[in-house]
N, C-alpha and C positions, 0 to 999 in steps of 0.2 A: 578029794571027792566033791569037797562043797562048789570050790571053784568050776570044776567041768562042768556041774548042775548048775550053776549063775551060766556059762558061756554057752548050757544048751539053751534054758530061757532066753537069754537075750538072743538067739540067732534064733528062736522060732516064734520071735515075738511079734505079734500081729501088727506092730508098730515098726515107722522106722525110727532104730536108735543108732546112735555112734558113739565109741569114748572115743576120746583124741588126749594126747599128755599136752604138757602148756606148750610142744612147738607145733601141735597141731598136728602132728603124726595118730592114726589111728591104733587105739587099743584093742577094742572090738567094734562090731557091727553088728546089725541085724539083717535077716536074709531082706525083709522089707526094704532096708537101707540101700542094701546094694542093687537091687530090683529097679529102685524106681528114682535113687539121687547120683548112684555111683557109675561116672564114666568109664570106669574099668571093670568087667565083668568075672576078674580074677580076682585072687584073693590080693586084699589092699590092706594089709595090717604092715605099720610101719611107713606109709606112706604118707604121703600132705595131703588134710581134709578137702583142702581148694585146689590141690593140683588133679584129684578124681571127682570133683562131686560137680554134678551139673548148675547151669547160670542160675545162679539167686542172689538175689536184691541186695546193694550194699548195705543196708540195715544188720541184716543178717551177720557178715562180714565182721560189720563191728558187735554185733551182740555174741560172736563167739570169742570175739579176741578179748572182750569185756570178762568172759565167762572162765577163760581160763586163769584170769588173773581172781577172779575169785566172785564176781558181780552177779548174781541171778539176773536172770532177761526173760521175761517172756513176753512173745507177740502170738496176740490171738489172729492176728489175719493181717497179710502186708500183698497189697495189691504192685504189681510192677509188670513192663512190658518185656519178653524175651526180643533178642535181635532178629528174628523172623516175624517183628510185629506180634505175635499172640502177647494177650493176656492171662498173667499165672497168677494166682493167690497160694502162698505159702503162710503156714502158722507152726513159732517153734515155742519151745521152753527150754532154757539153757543152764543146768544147774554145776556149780565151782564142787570141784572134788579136791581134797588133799589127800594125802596117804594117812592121816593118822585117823579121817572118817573111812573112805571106802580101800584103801590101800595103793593109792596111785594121786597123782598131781596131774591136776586139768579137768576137764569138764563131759558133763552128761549131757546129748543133745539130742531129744529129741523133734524130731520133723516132720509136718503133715501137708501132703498137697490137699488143698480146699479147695482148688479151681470150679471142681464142680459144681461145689457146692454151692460158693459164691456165685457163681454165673446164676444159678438155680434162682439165688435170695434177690439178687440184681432184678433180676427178669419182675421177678415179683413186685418187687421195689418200685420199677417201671410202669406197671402195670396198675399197682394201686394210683403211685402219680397222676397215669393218662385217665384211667379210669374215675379218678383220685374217689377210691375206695380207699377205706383205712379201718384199723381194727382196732376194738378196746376190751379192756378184762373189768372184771369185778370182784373182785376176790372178797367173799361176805366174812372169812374168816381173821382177814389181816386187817379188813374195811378200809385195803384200798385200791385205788383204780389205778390202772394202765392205759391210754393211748397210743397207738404208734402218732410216728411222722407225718401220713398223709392226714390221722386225724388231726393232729395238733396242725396242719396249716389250712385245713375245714374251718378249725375253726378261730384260725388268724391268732395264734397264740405261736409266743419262744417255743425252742424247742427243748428248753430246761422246768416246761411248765407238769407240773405235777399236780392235778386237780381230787378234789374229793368229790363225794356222791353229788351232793348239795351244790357243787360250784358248777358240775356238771351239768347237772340240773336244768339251773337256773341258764345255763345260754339259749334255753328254746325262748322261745318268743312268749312274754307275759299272758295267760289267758289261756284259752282253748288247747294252744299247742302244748303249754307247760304244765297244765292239770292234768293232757293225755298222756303225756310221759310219765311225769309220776305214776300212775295209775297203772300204765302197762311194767312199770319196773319192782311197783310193789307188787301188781299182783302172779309177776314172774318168781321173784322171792316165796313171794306165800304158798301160790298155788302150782309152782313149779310149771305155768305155760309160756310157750317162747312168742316170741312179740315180732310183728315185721309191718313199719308204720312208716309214712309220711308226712315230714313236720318242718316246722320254721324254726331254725334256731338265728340270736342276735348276736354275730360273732365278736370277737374280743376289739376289731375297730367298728364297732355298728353298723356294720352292713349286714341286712337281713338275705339267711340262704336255705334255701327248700334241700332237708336233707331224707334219705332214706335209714331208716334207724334199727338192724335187725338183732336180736337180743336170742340165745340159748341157756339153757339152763343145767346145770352139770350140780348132780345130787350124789351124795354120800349117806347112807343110812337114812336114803329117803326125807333126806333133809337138803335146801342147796344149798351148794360149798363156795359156788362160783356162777358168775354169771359172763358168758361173751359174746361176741357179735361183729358186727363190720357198720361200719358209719360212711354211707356214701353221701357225695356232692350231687345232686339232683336238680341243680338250681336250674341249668339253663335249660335240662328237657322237660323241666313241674311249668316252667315260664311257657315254653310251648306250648307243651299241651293245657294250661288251661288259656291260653289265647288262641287255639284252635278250637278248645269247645264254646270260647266266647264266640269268635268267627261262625262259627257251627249255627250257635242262637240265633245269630243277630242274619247270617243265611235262610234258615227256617222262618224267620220272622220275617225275611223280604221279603221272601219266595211267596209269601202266604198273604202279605200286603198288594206285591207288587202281581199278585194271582199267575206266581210263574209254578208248572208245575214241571218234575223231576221225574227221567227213569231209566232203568236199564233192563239193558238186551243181552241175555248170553244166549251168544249166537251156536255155541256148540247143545245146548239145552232146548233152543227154542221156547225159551222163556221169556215174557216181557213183565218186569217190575213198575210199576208205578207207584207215585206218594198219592197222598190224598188230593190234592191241589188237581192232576191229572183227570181223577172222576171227575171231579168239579168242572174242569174243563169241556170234557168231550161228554158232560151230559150222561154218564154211565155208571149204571148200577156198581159198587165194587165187586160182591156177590156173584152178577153173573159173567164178569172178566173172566174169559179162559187163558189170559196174561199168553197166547198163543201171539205172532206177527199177523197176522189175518186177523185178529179182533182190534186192530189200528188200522189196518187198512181199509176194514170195512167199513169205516165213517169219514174216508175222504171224498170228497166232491170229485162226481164223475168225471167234471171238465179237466179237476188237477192231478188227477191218479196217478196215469202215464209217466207223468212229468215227475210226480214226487216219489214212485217206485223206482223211476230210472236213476232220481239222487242217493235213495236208498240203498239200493243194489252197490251205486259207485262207490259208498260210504264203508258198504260190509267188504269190499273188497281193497279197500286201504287206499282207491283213487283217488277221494277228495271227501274230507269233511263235509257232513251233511250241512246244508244253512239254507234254508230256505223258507218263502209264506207259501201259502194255501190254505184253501177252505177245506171247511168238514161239514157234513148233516148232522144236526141235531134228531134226535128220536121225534119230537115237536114236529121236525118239516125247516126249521130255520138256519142260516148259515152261521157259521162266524170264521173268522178271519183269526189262520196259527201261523204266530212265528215259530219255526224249530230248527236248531241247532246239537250238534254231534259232535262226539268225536269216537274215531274208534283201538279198541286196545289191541297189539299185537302178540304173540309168546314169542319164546325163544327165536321160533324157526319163521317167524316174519307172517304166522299165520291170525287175520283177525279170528280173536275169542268172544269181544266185550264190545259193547257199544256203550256211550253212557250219554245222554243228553239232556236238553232242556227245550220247553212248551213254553207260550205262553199267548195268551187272548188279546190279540190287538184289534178284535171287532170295530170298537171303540174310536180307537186313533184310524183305522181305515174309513169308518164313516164318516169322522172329520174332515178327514183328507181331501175325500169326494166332497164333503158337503164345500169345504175349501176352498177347492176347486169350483166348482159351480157361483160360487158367490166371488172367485176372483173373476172369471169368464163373464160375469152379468156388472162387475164395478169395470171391468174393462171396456166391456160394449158402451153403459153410461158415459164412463168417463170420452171414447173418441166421438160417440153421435150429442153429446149434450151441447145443447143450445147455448149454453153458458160457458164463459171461458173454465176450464180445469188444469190444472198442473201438478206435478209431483215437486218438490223446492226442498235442497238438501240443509241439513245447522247451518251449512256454510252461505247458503240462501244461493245455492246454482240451480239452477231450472234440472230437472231430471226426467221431467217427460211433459211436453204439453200436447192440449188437442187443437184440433182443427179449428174451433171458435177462439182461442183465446192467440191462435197465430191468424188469423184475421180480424182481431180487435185491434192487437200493436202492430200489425204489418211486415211482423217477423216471420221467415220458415222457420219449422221447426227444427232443423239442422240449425240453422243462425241462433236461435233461443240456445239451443243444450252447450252452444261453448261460451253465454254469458254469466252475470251474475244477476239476478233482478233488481241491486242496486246501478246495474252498468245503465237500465234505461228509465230508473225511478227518477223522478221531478226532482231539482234538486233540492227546493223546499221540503219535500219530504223524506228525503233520509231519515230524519232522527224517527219517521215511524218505523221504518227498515230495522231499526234498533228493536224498536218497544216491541216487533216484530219477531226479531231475536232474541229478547229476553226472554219476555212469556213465553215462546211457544216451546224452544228448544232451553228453557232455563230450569231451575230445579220446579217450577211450578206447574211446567209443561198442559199449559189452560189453551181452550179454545180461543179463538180468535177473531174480532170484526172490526175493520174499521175500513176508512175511505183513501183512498192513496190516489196519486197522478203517477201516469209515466207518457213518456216522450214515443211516438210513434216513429215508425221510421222514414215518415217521411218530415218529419220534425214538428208536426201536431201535437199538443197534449190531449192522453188519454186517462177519461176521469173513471175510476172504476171502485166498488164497492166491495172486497175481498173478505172472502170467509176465510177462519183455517183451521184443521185438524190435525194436530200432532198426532202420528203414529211413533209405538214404541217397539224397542225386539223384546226378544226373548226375555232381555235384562233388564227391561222394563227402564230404556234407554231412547229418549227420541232417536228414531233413525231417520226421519224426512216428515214431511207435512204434507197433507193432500188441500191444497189451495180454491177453493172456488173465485171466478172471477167474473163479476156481474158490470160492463160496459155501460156504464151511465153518461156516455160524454152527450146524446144528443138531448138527455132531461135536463144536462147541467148546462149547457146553452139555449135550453128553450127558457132554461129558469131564469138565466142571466137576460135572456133575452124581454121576458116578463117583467122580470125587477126596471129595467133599462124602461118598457115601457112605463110601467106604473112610474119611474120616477119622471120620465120626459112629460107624462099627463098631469103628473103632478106641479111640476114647473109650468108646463103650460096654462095650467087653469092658473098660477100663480102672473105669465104673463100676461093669460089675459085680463086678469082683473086690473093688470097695469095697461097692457092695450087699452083698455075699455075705459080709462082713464086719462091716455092719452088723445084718444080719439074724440071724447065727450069734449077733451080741453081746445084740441087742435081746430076740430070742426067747427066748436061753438066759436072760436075767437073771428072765425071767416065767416061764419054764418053773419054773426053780429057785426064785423064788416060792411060784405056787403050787403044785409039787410040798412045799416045806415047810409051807404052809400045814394041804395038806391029812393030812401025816403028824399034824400038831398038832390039826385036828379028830377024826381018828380017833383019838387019842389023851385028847383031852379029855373029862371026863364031868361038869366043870361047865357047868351048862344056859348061864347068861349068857355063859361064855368061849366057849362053841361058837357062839354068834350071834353074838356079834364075830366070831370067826374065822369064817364064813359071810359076815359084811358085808364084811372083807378081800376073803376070796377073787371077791366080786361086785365090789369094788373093781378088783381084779388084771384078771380080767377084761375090764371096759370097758381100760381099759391097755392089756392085747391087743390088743384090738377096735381102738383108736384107734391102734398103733403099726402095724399091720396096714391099716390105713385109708391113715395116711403112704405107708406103704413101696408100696402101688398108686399112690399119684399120683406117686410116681419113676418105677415102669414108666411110666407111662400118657405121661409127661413123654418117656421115652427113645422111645416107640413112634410112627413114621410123623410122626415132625414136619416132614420134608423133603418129603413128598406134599401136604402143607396150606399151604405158603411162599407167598403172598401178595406185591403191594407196597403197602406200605399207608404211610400219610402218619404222621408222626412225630407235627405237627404235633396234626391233628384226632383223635388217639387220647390227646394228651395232653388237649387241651381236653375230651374224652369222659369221661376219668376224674377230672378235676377238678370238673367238673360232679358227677358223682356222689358226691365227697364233699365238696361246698360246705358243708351243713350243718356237719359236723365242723371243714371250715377258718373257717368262723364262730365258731365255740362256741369254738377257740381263739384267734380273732384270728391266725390266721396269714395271712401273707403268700408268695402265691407270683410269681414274676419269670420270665419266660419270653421266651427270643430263639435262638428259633426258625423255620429258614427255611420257605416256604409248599414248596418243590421239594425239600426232602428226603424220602426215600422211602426204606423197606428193606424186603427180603426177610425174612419173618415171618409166624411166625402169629397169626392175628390175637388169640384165648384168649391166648396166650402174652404176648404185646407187654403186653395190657390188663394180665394177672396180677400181670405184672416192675414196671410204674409204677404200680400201685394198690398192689404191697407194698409199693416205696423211699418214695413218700408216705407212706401210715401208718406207716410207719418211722420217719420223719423225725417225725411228728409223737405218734406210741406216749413216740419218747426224744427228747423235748423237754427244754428247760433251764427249769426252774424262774425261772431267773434273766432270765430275755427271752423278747422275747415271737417265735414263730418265725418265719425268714425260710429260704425256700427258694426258688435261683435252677436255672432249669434250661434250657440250651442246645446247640447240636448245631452240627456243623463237620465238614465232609467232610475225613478223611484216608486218601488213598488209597484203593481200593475199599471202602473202609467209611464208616460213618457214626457219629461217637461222639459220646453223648449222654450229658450231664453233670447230676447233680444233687447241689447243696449246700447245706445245711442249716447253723444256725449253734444246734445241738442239745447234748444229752451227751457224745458223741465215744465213743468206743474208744480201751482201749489196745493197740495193734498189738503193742507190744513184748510183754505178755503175752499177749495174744490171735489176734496174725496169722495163726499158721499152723493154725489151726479156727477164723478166721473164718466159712468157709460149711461146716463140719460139720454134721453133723445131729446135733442137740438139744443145740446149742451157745448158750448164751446167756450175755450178759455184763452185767446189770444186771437187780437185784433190782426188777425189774416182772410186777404180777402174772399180766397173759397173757400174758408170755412164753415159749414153746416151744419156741424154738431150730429151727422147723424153715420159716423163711421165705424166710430168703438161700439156705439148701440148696436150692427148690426151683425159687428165682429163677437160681441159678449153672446147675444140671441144662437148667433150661428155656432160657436162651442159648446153653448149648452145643450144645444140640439145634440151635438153628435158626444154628449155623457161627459164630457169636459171643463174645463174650469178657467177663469184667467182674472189675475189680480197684476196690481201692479206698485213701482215702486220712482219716487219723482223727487228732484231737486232742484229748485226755480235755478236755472243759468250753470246747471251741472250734468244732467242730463235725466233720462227717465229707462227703465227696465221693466218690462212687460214679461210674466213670465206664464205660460200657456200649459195645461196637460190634459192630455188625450190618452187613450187605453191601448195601455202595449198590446203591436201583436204577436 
């Protein structure tokens, strides 16, 4: 009886069970066993456990073969895949029988599919991960705590970590967050209320994480027993949203600086919203806003209505984002000038609902604009009718625009100007202003600018000009160009030069006449006194022969006069209007001119003349004068020749500084300076017994250079020769 009562339980046991003796043949089963492991649906007593019982995991396998030899096994859960790919969870407990405990050899096994279950906790499992919620206990009775998995990796800890109240505690962040936890955990204990907060906790590697913290309270005789909850990760959407309510502020706060105002349209309502900034804008009570679309339209300017209801219209119909300006009337009578922009929201079905946009007051920047405008329109007009030269001149000093006065000051179009540089036609002495030019103006000091500069005209004149300048900057508070004035001084700067030339030619002049006046006192008196004795000595005479001598004297004396009288005009004539007659005449073809005319001569002596001479030198001269000064020093050179050689005369020219100084050397009789230097160019000064010598050639050579702003000094070696060197003003 007992036994059939064991074999009914076990076959209507809500479990599946199976005995098996140790070869694994079945003793009994449960109807559950056969139901849900056994491939044969017939009775299986006597059979092999693994030649009827469906695929389970080799674990298994071996915890039964363990089990009949006598081993306990038990698996709470053993995950494996079947050959149709599914996932199965089985959980057994496998207990050793012998005959002399239950009456038979081999083992007791029971079997439980968990698949479900499993998938169920997995899901879960999953869920917390993605979510990474996690759950903890408080157990007030044992006082201690539980975490799951997804809490313990919240909060960067092993997962063999086992925390108390206190340790738990203490991960929230020192201060405000960890005195509200406390706070909320005791007063869950005390007062039995459940808690749901957001806090910072500082996890086990110090990174701080914003978590959500929800606490329940679970009482027993009105006391609590337990405390639980879920511990979520919050960090990166608590990050968001308080840098969206930062974004939010720091929005409100430009909106409200930058006077932009905000609003929306629910186009199915016929509502219009505004912020405050909006009033402000359009001048309108808040109060008597009927937020209707017709209390917007009715403060646009009649001109732009049309025009801004036709973008409106396109806007609510999803054809093109509103973006547009226009004016509005003020209640006042006055305008201002709206920028507004749109966009609009659609639903499901592709139909506009929402409008939502932005305002904002560019009165301001349109006045500017216009006033801009107007004051570019009036520096434009200046800048092409002004009298004075003007330019625009880029850091890199290119010309960028010039006007009409300052392309007929250089003689340049204004097409030829814009593909130069301003250094391409500046004097070349003044480059290094082109620098100073460059530095200041576009350098970090970026200062006004005045000074005096030349440039080369194009038809190779210099032009002297007085140039203002004014660095402009952009946006960036970056020179972008210089606006140039240019003031044309060349014909003050030649009257001045012209001036100076006088005052110093009167200057000299009064200097020669006081030597004239000298000469003349000495020249005149020595003839006067002459023939004033002469003729006491004919009156005096009354031998016939001695009185025609003394008669041939006196006609003697006479021509003397005549011809000292003669001289001393061609000194005036020399001082008189030489600077009215300046010329530029070529060094070059004046010397070639006077060689030519006395070839003969330089034949008849065998002289040799050596000339290096450039074709471009040029001086201010007159022309009588120039020829006079190189037709004397030649027959100079060749009057006082050396007996000894036969003559060589070399003569060349070299720009020094505004002058031109032209050299001529001879390999003649020389001069002795040391007795002679200082009446070198006297008048009627001569220094070698030659018979037409007169002494009055160099005199009228030195007169005549000075006259035309020039100089000549000279240099002499008795029986070596002499070098005369001359300068005149480049042209």
């Amino acid at each position: 009886m007992k036994t059939l009562a064991v074999d009914f339980l076990l076959k209507e046991s809500p479990n599946a069970i199976a005995i098996v003796d140790t070869k694994l043949n079945f003793i009994s089963y449960s109807n559950q066993w056969q139901e849900k492991f056994s491939l044969d649906k017939t009775d299986i007593i006597n059979k092999n456990l693994f030649d009827s019982i469906i695929e389970t995991p080799s674990l298994f396998k071996i915890a039964v073969n363990e089990g009949v030899k006598g081993k306990e096994h038990i698996n709470l859960g053993q995950k494996f895949t079947l050959p149709d790919g599914k996932l199965q969870w089985l959980k057994w407990k496998i207990i050793p029988s012998t005959i002399q405990e239950h009456g038979f050899d081999g083992a007791i096994i029971f079997l439980d599919d968990i698949t479900a279950v499993q998938k169920e906790l997995e899901l879960l499992h999953k869920a917390e991960e993605v979510a990474r919620i996690g759950c903890w206990e408080l157990d007030l009775i044992s006082n201690t705590v539980n975490w799951t998995k997804t809490t313990k990796d919240i909060h960067e800890v092993e997962a063999d970590f086992i925390p108390s109240l206190e340790e738990g505690i203490n991960f929230y962040k020192e201060g405000v967050y960890r005195d509200k936890i406390s706070y909320l955990v005791s007063n869950a204990i005390a007062e039995g209320k459940p808690f749901d907060t957001e806090l910072i906790i500082v996890t086990a590697k110090k990174n701080e994480v914003w978590v959500r913290a929800k606490g329940e309270v679970e009482k027993l005789n009105g006391k609590a027993v337990r405390l639980v909850g879920t511990f979520q990760d919050i960090d990166q959407k608590k990050k968001i949203e308080l840098a969206h309510e930062e974004i939010s502020e720091r929005l409100k706060i430009t909106t409200q600086t930058a006077q932009i105002g905000t609003w929306h349209y629910d186009l199915v309502e016929n509502e219009l919203e505004w912020d405050n900034e909006m009033y402000r804008i359009f001048d309108i009570d808040k109060n008597q806003f009927s937020k209707a679309l017709e209390a917007w339209s009715s403060t646009i300017d009649p001109n732009d209505k049309e025009r801004i209801l036709a973008a409106t219209n396109d806007a609510i119909k999803g054809l093109k984002d509103f973006d547009e300006e226009y004016r509005i009337k003020l209640q006042n009578g006055s305008t201002r000038y709206i920028k507004g922009i749109s966009k609009t929201i659609k639903d499901i079905n592709g139909q506009s609902i929402k409008m939502t946009g932005a305002n904002w007051d560019i009165t301001e920047l349109r006045s500017t604009e216009i006033q801009l405008a107007k004051n570019t329109k009036l520096f434009a007009k200046t800048f092409e009718h002004s009298s004075i030269g003007m330019a625009l001149v880029s850091p890199e000093l290119k010309w960028l625009k010039v006007n009409k006065s300052l392309s007929k000051s250089l003689g340049y179009s204004e097409e030829e100007l814009l593909k130069m540089k301003t250094t391409d036609i500046t004097y070349t002495d003044d480059l290094s202003s082109s620098e100073v030019f460059k530095s200041k103006v576009f350098g970090e000091n970026n200062k006004n600018l005045k000074l005096q500069k030349r440039y080369f005209h194009k038809d190779g004149n210099v032009v002297h000009a007085v140039i203002g300048v004014t660095p402009v900057r952009d946006l960036n508070e970056k020179p972008s160009h210089a606006i140039v004035q240019f003031l044309d001084i060349t014909n003050s700067i030649k009257s001045q030069n012209k001036l100076e030339a006088l005052v110093e030619v009167t200057k000299s002049q009064n200097e020669s006449l006081t030597n004239f006046a000298h000469i003349v006192s000495h020249n005149l008196r020595s003839h006067s006194t002459n023939m004033t004795m002469l003729t006491k000595f004919l009156n005096e005479e009354k031998d016939e022969d001695e009185r025609l001598n003394l008669n041939r004297m006196i006609t003697s004396a006479t021509e003397s006069l005549s011809e000292t009288i003669d001289h001393l005009n061609d000194v005036v004539l020399v001082k008189t209007g030489a600077l009215e007659k300046l010329q530029s005449i070529s060094i070059l073809n004046t010397i070639n001119q006077i060689t030519k005319s006395i070839n003969g001569l330089l034949e008849d002596q065998r002289a040799t003349i050596k000339i290096d001479v450039s074709k471009s030198h040029f001086v201010n001269a007159v022309p009588a004068y120039l020829e006079s000064i190189f037709l004397n020093i030649l027959t100079n050179a060749l009057k006082y020749r050396s007996s000894e050689r036969t003559p060589i005369i070399e003569i060349k020219s070299k720009v020094k500084g505004d002058f031109i100084q032209i050299t001529f050397k001879d390999n003649g009789q020389g001069i002795d300076l040391e007795k002679h230097g200082d009446k070198i160019f006297g008048m009627y000064k001569t220094f070698h017994n030659h018979k037409d010598a007169k002494g009055i050639g160099l005199f009228i050579t030195k007169n005549q250079i000075e006259a035309m702003s020039g100089s000549i000094s000279i240099e002499s070696i008795v029986d070596n020769g002499t070098t005369i060197f001359i300068e005149l003003k480049h042209n």
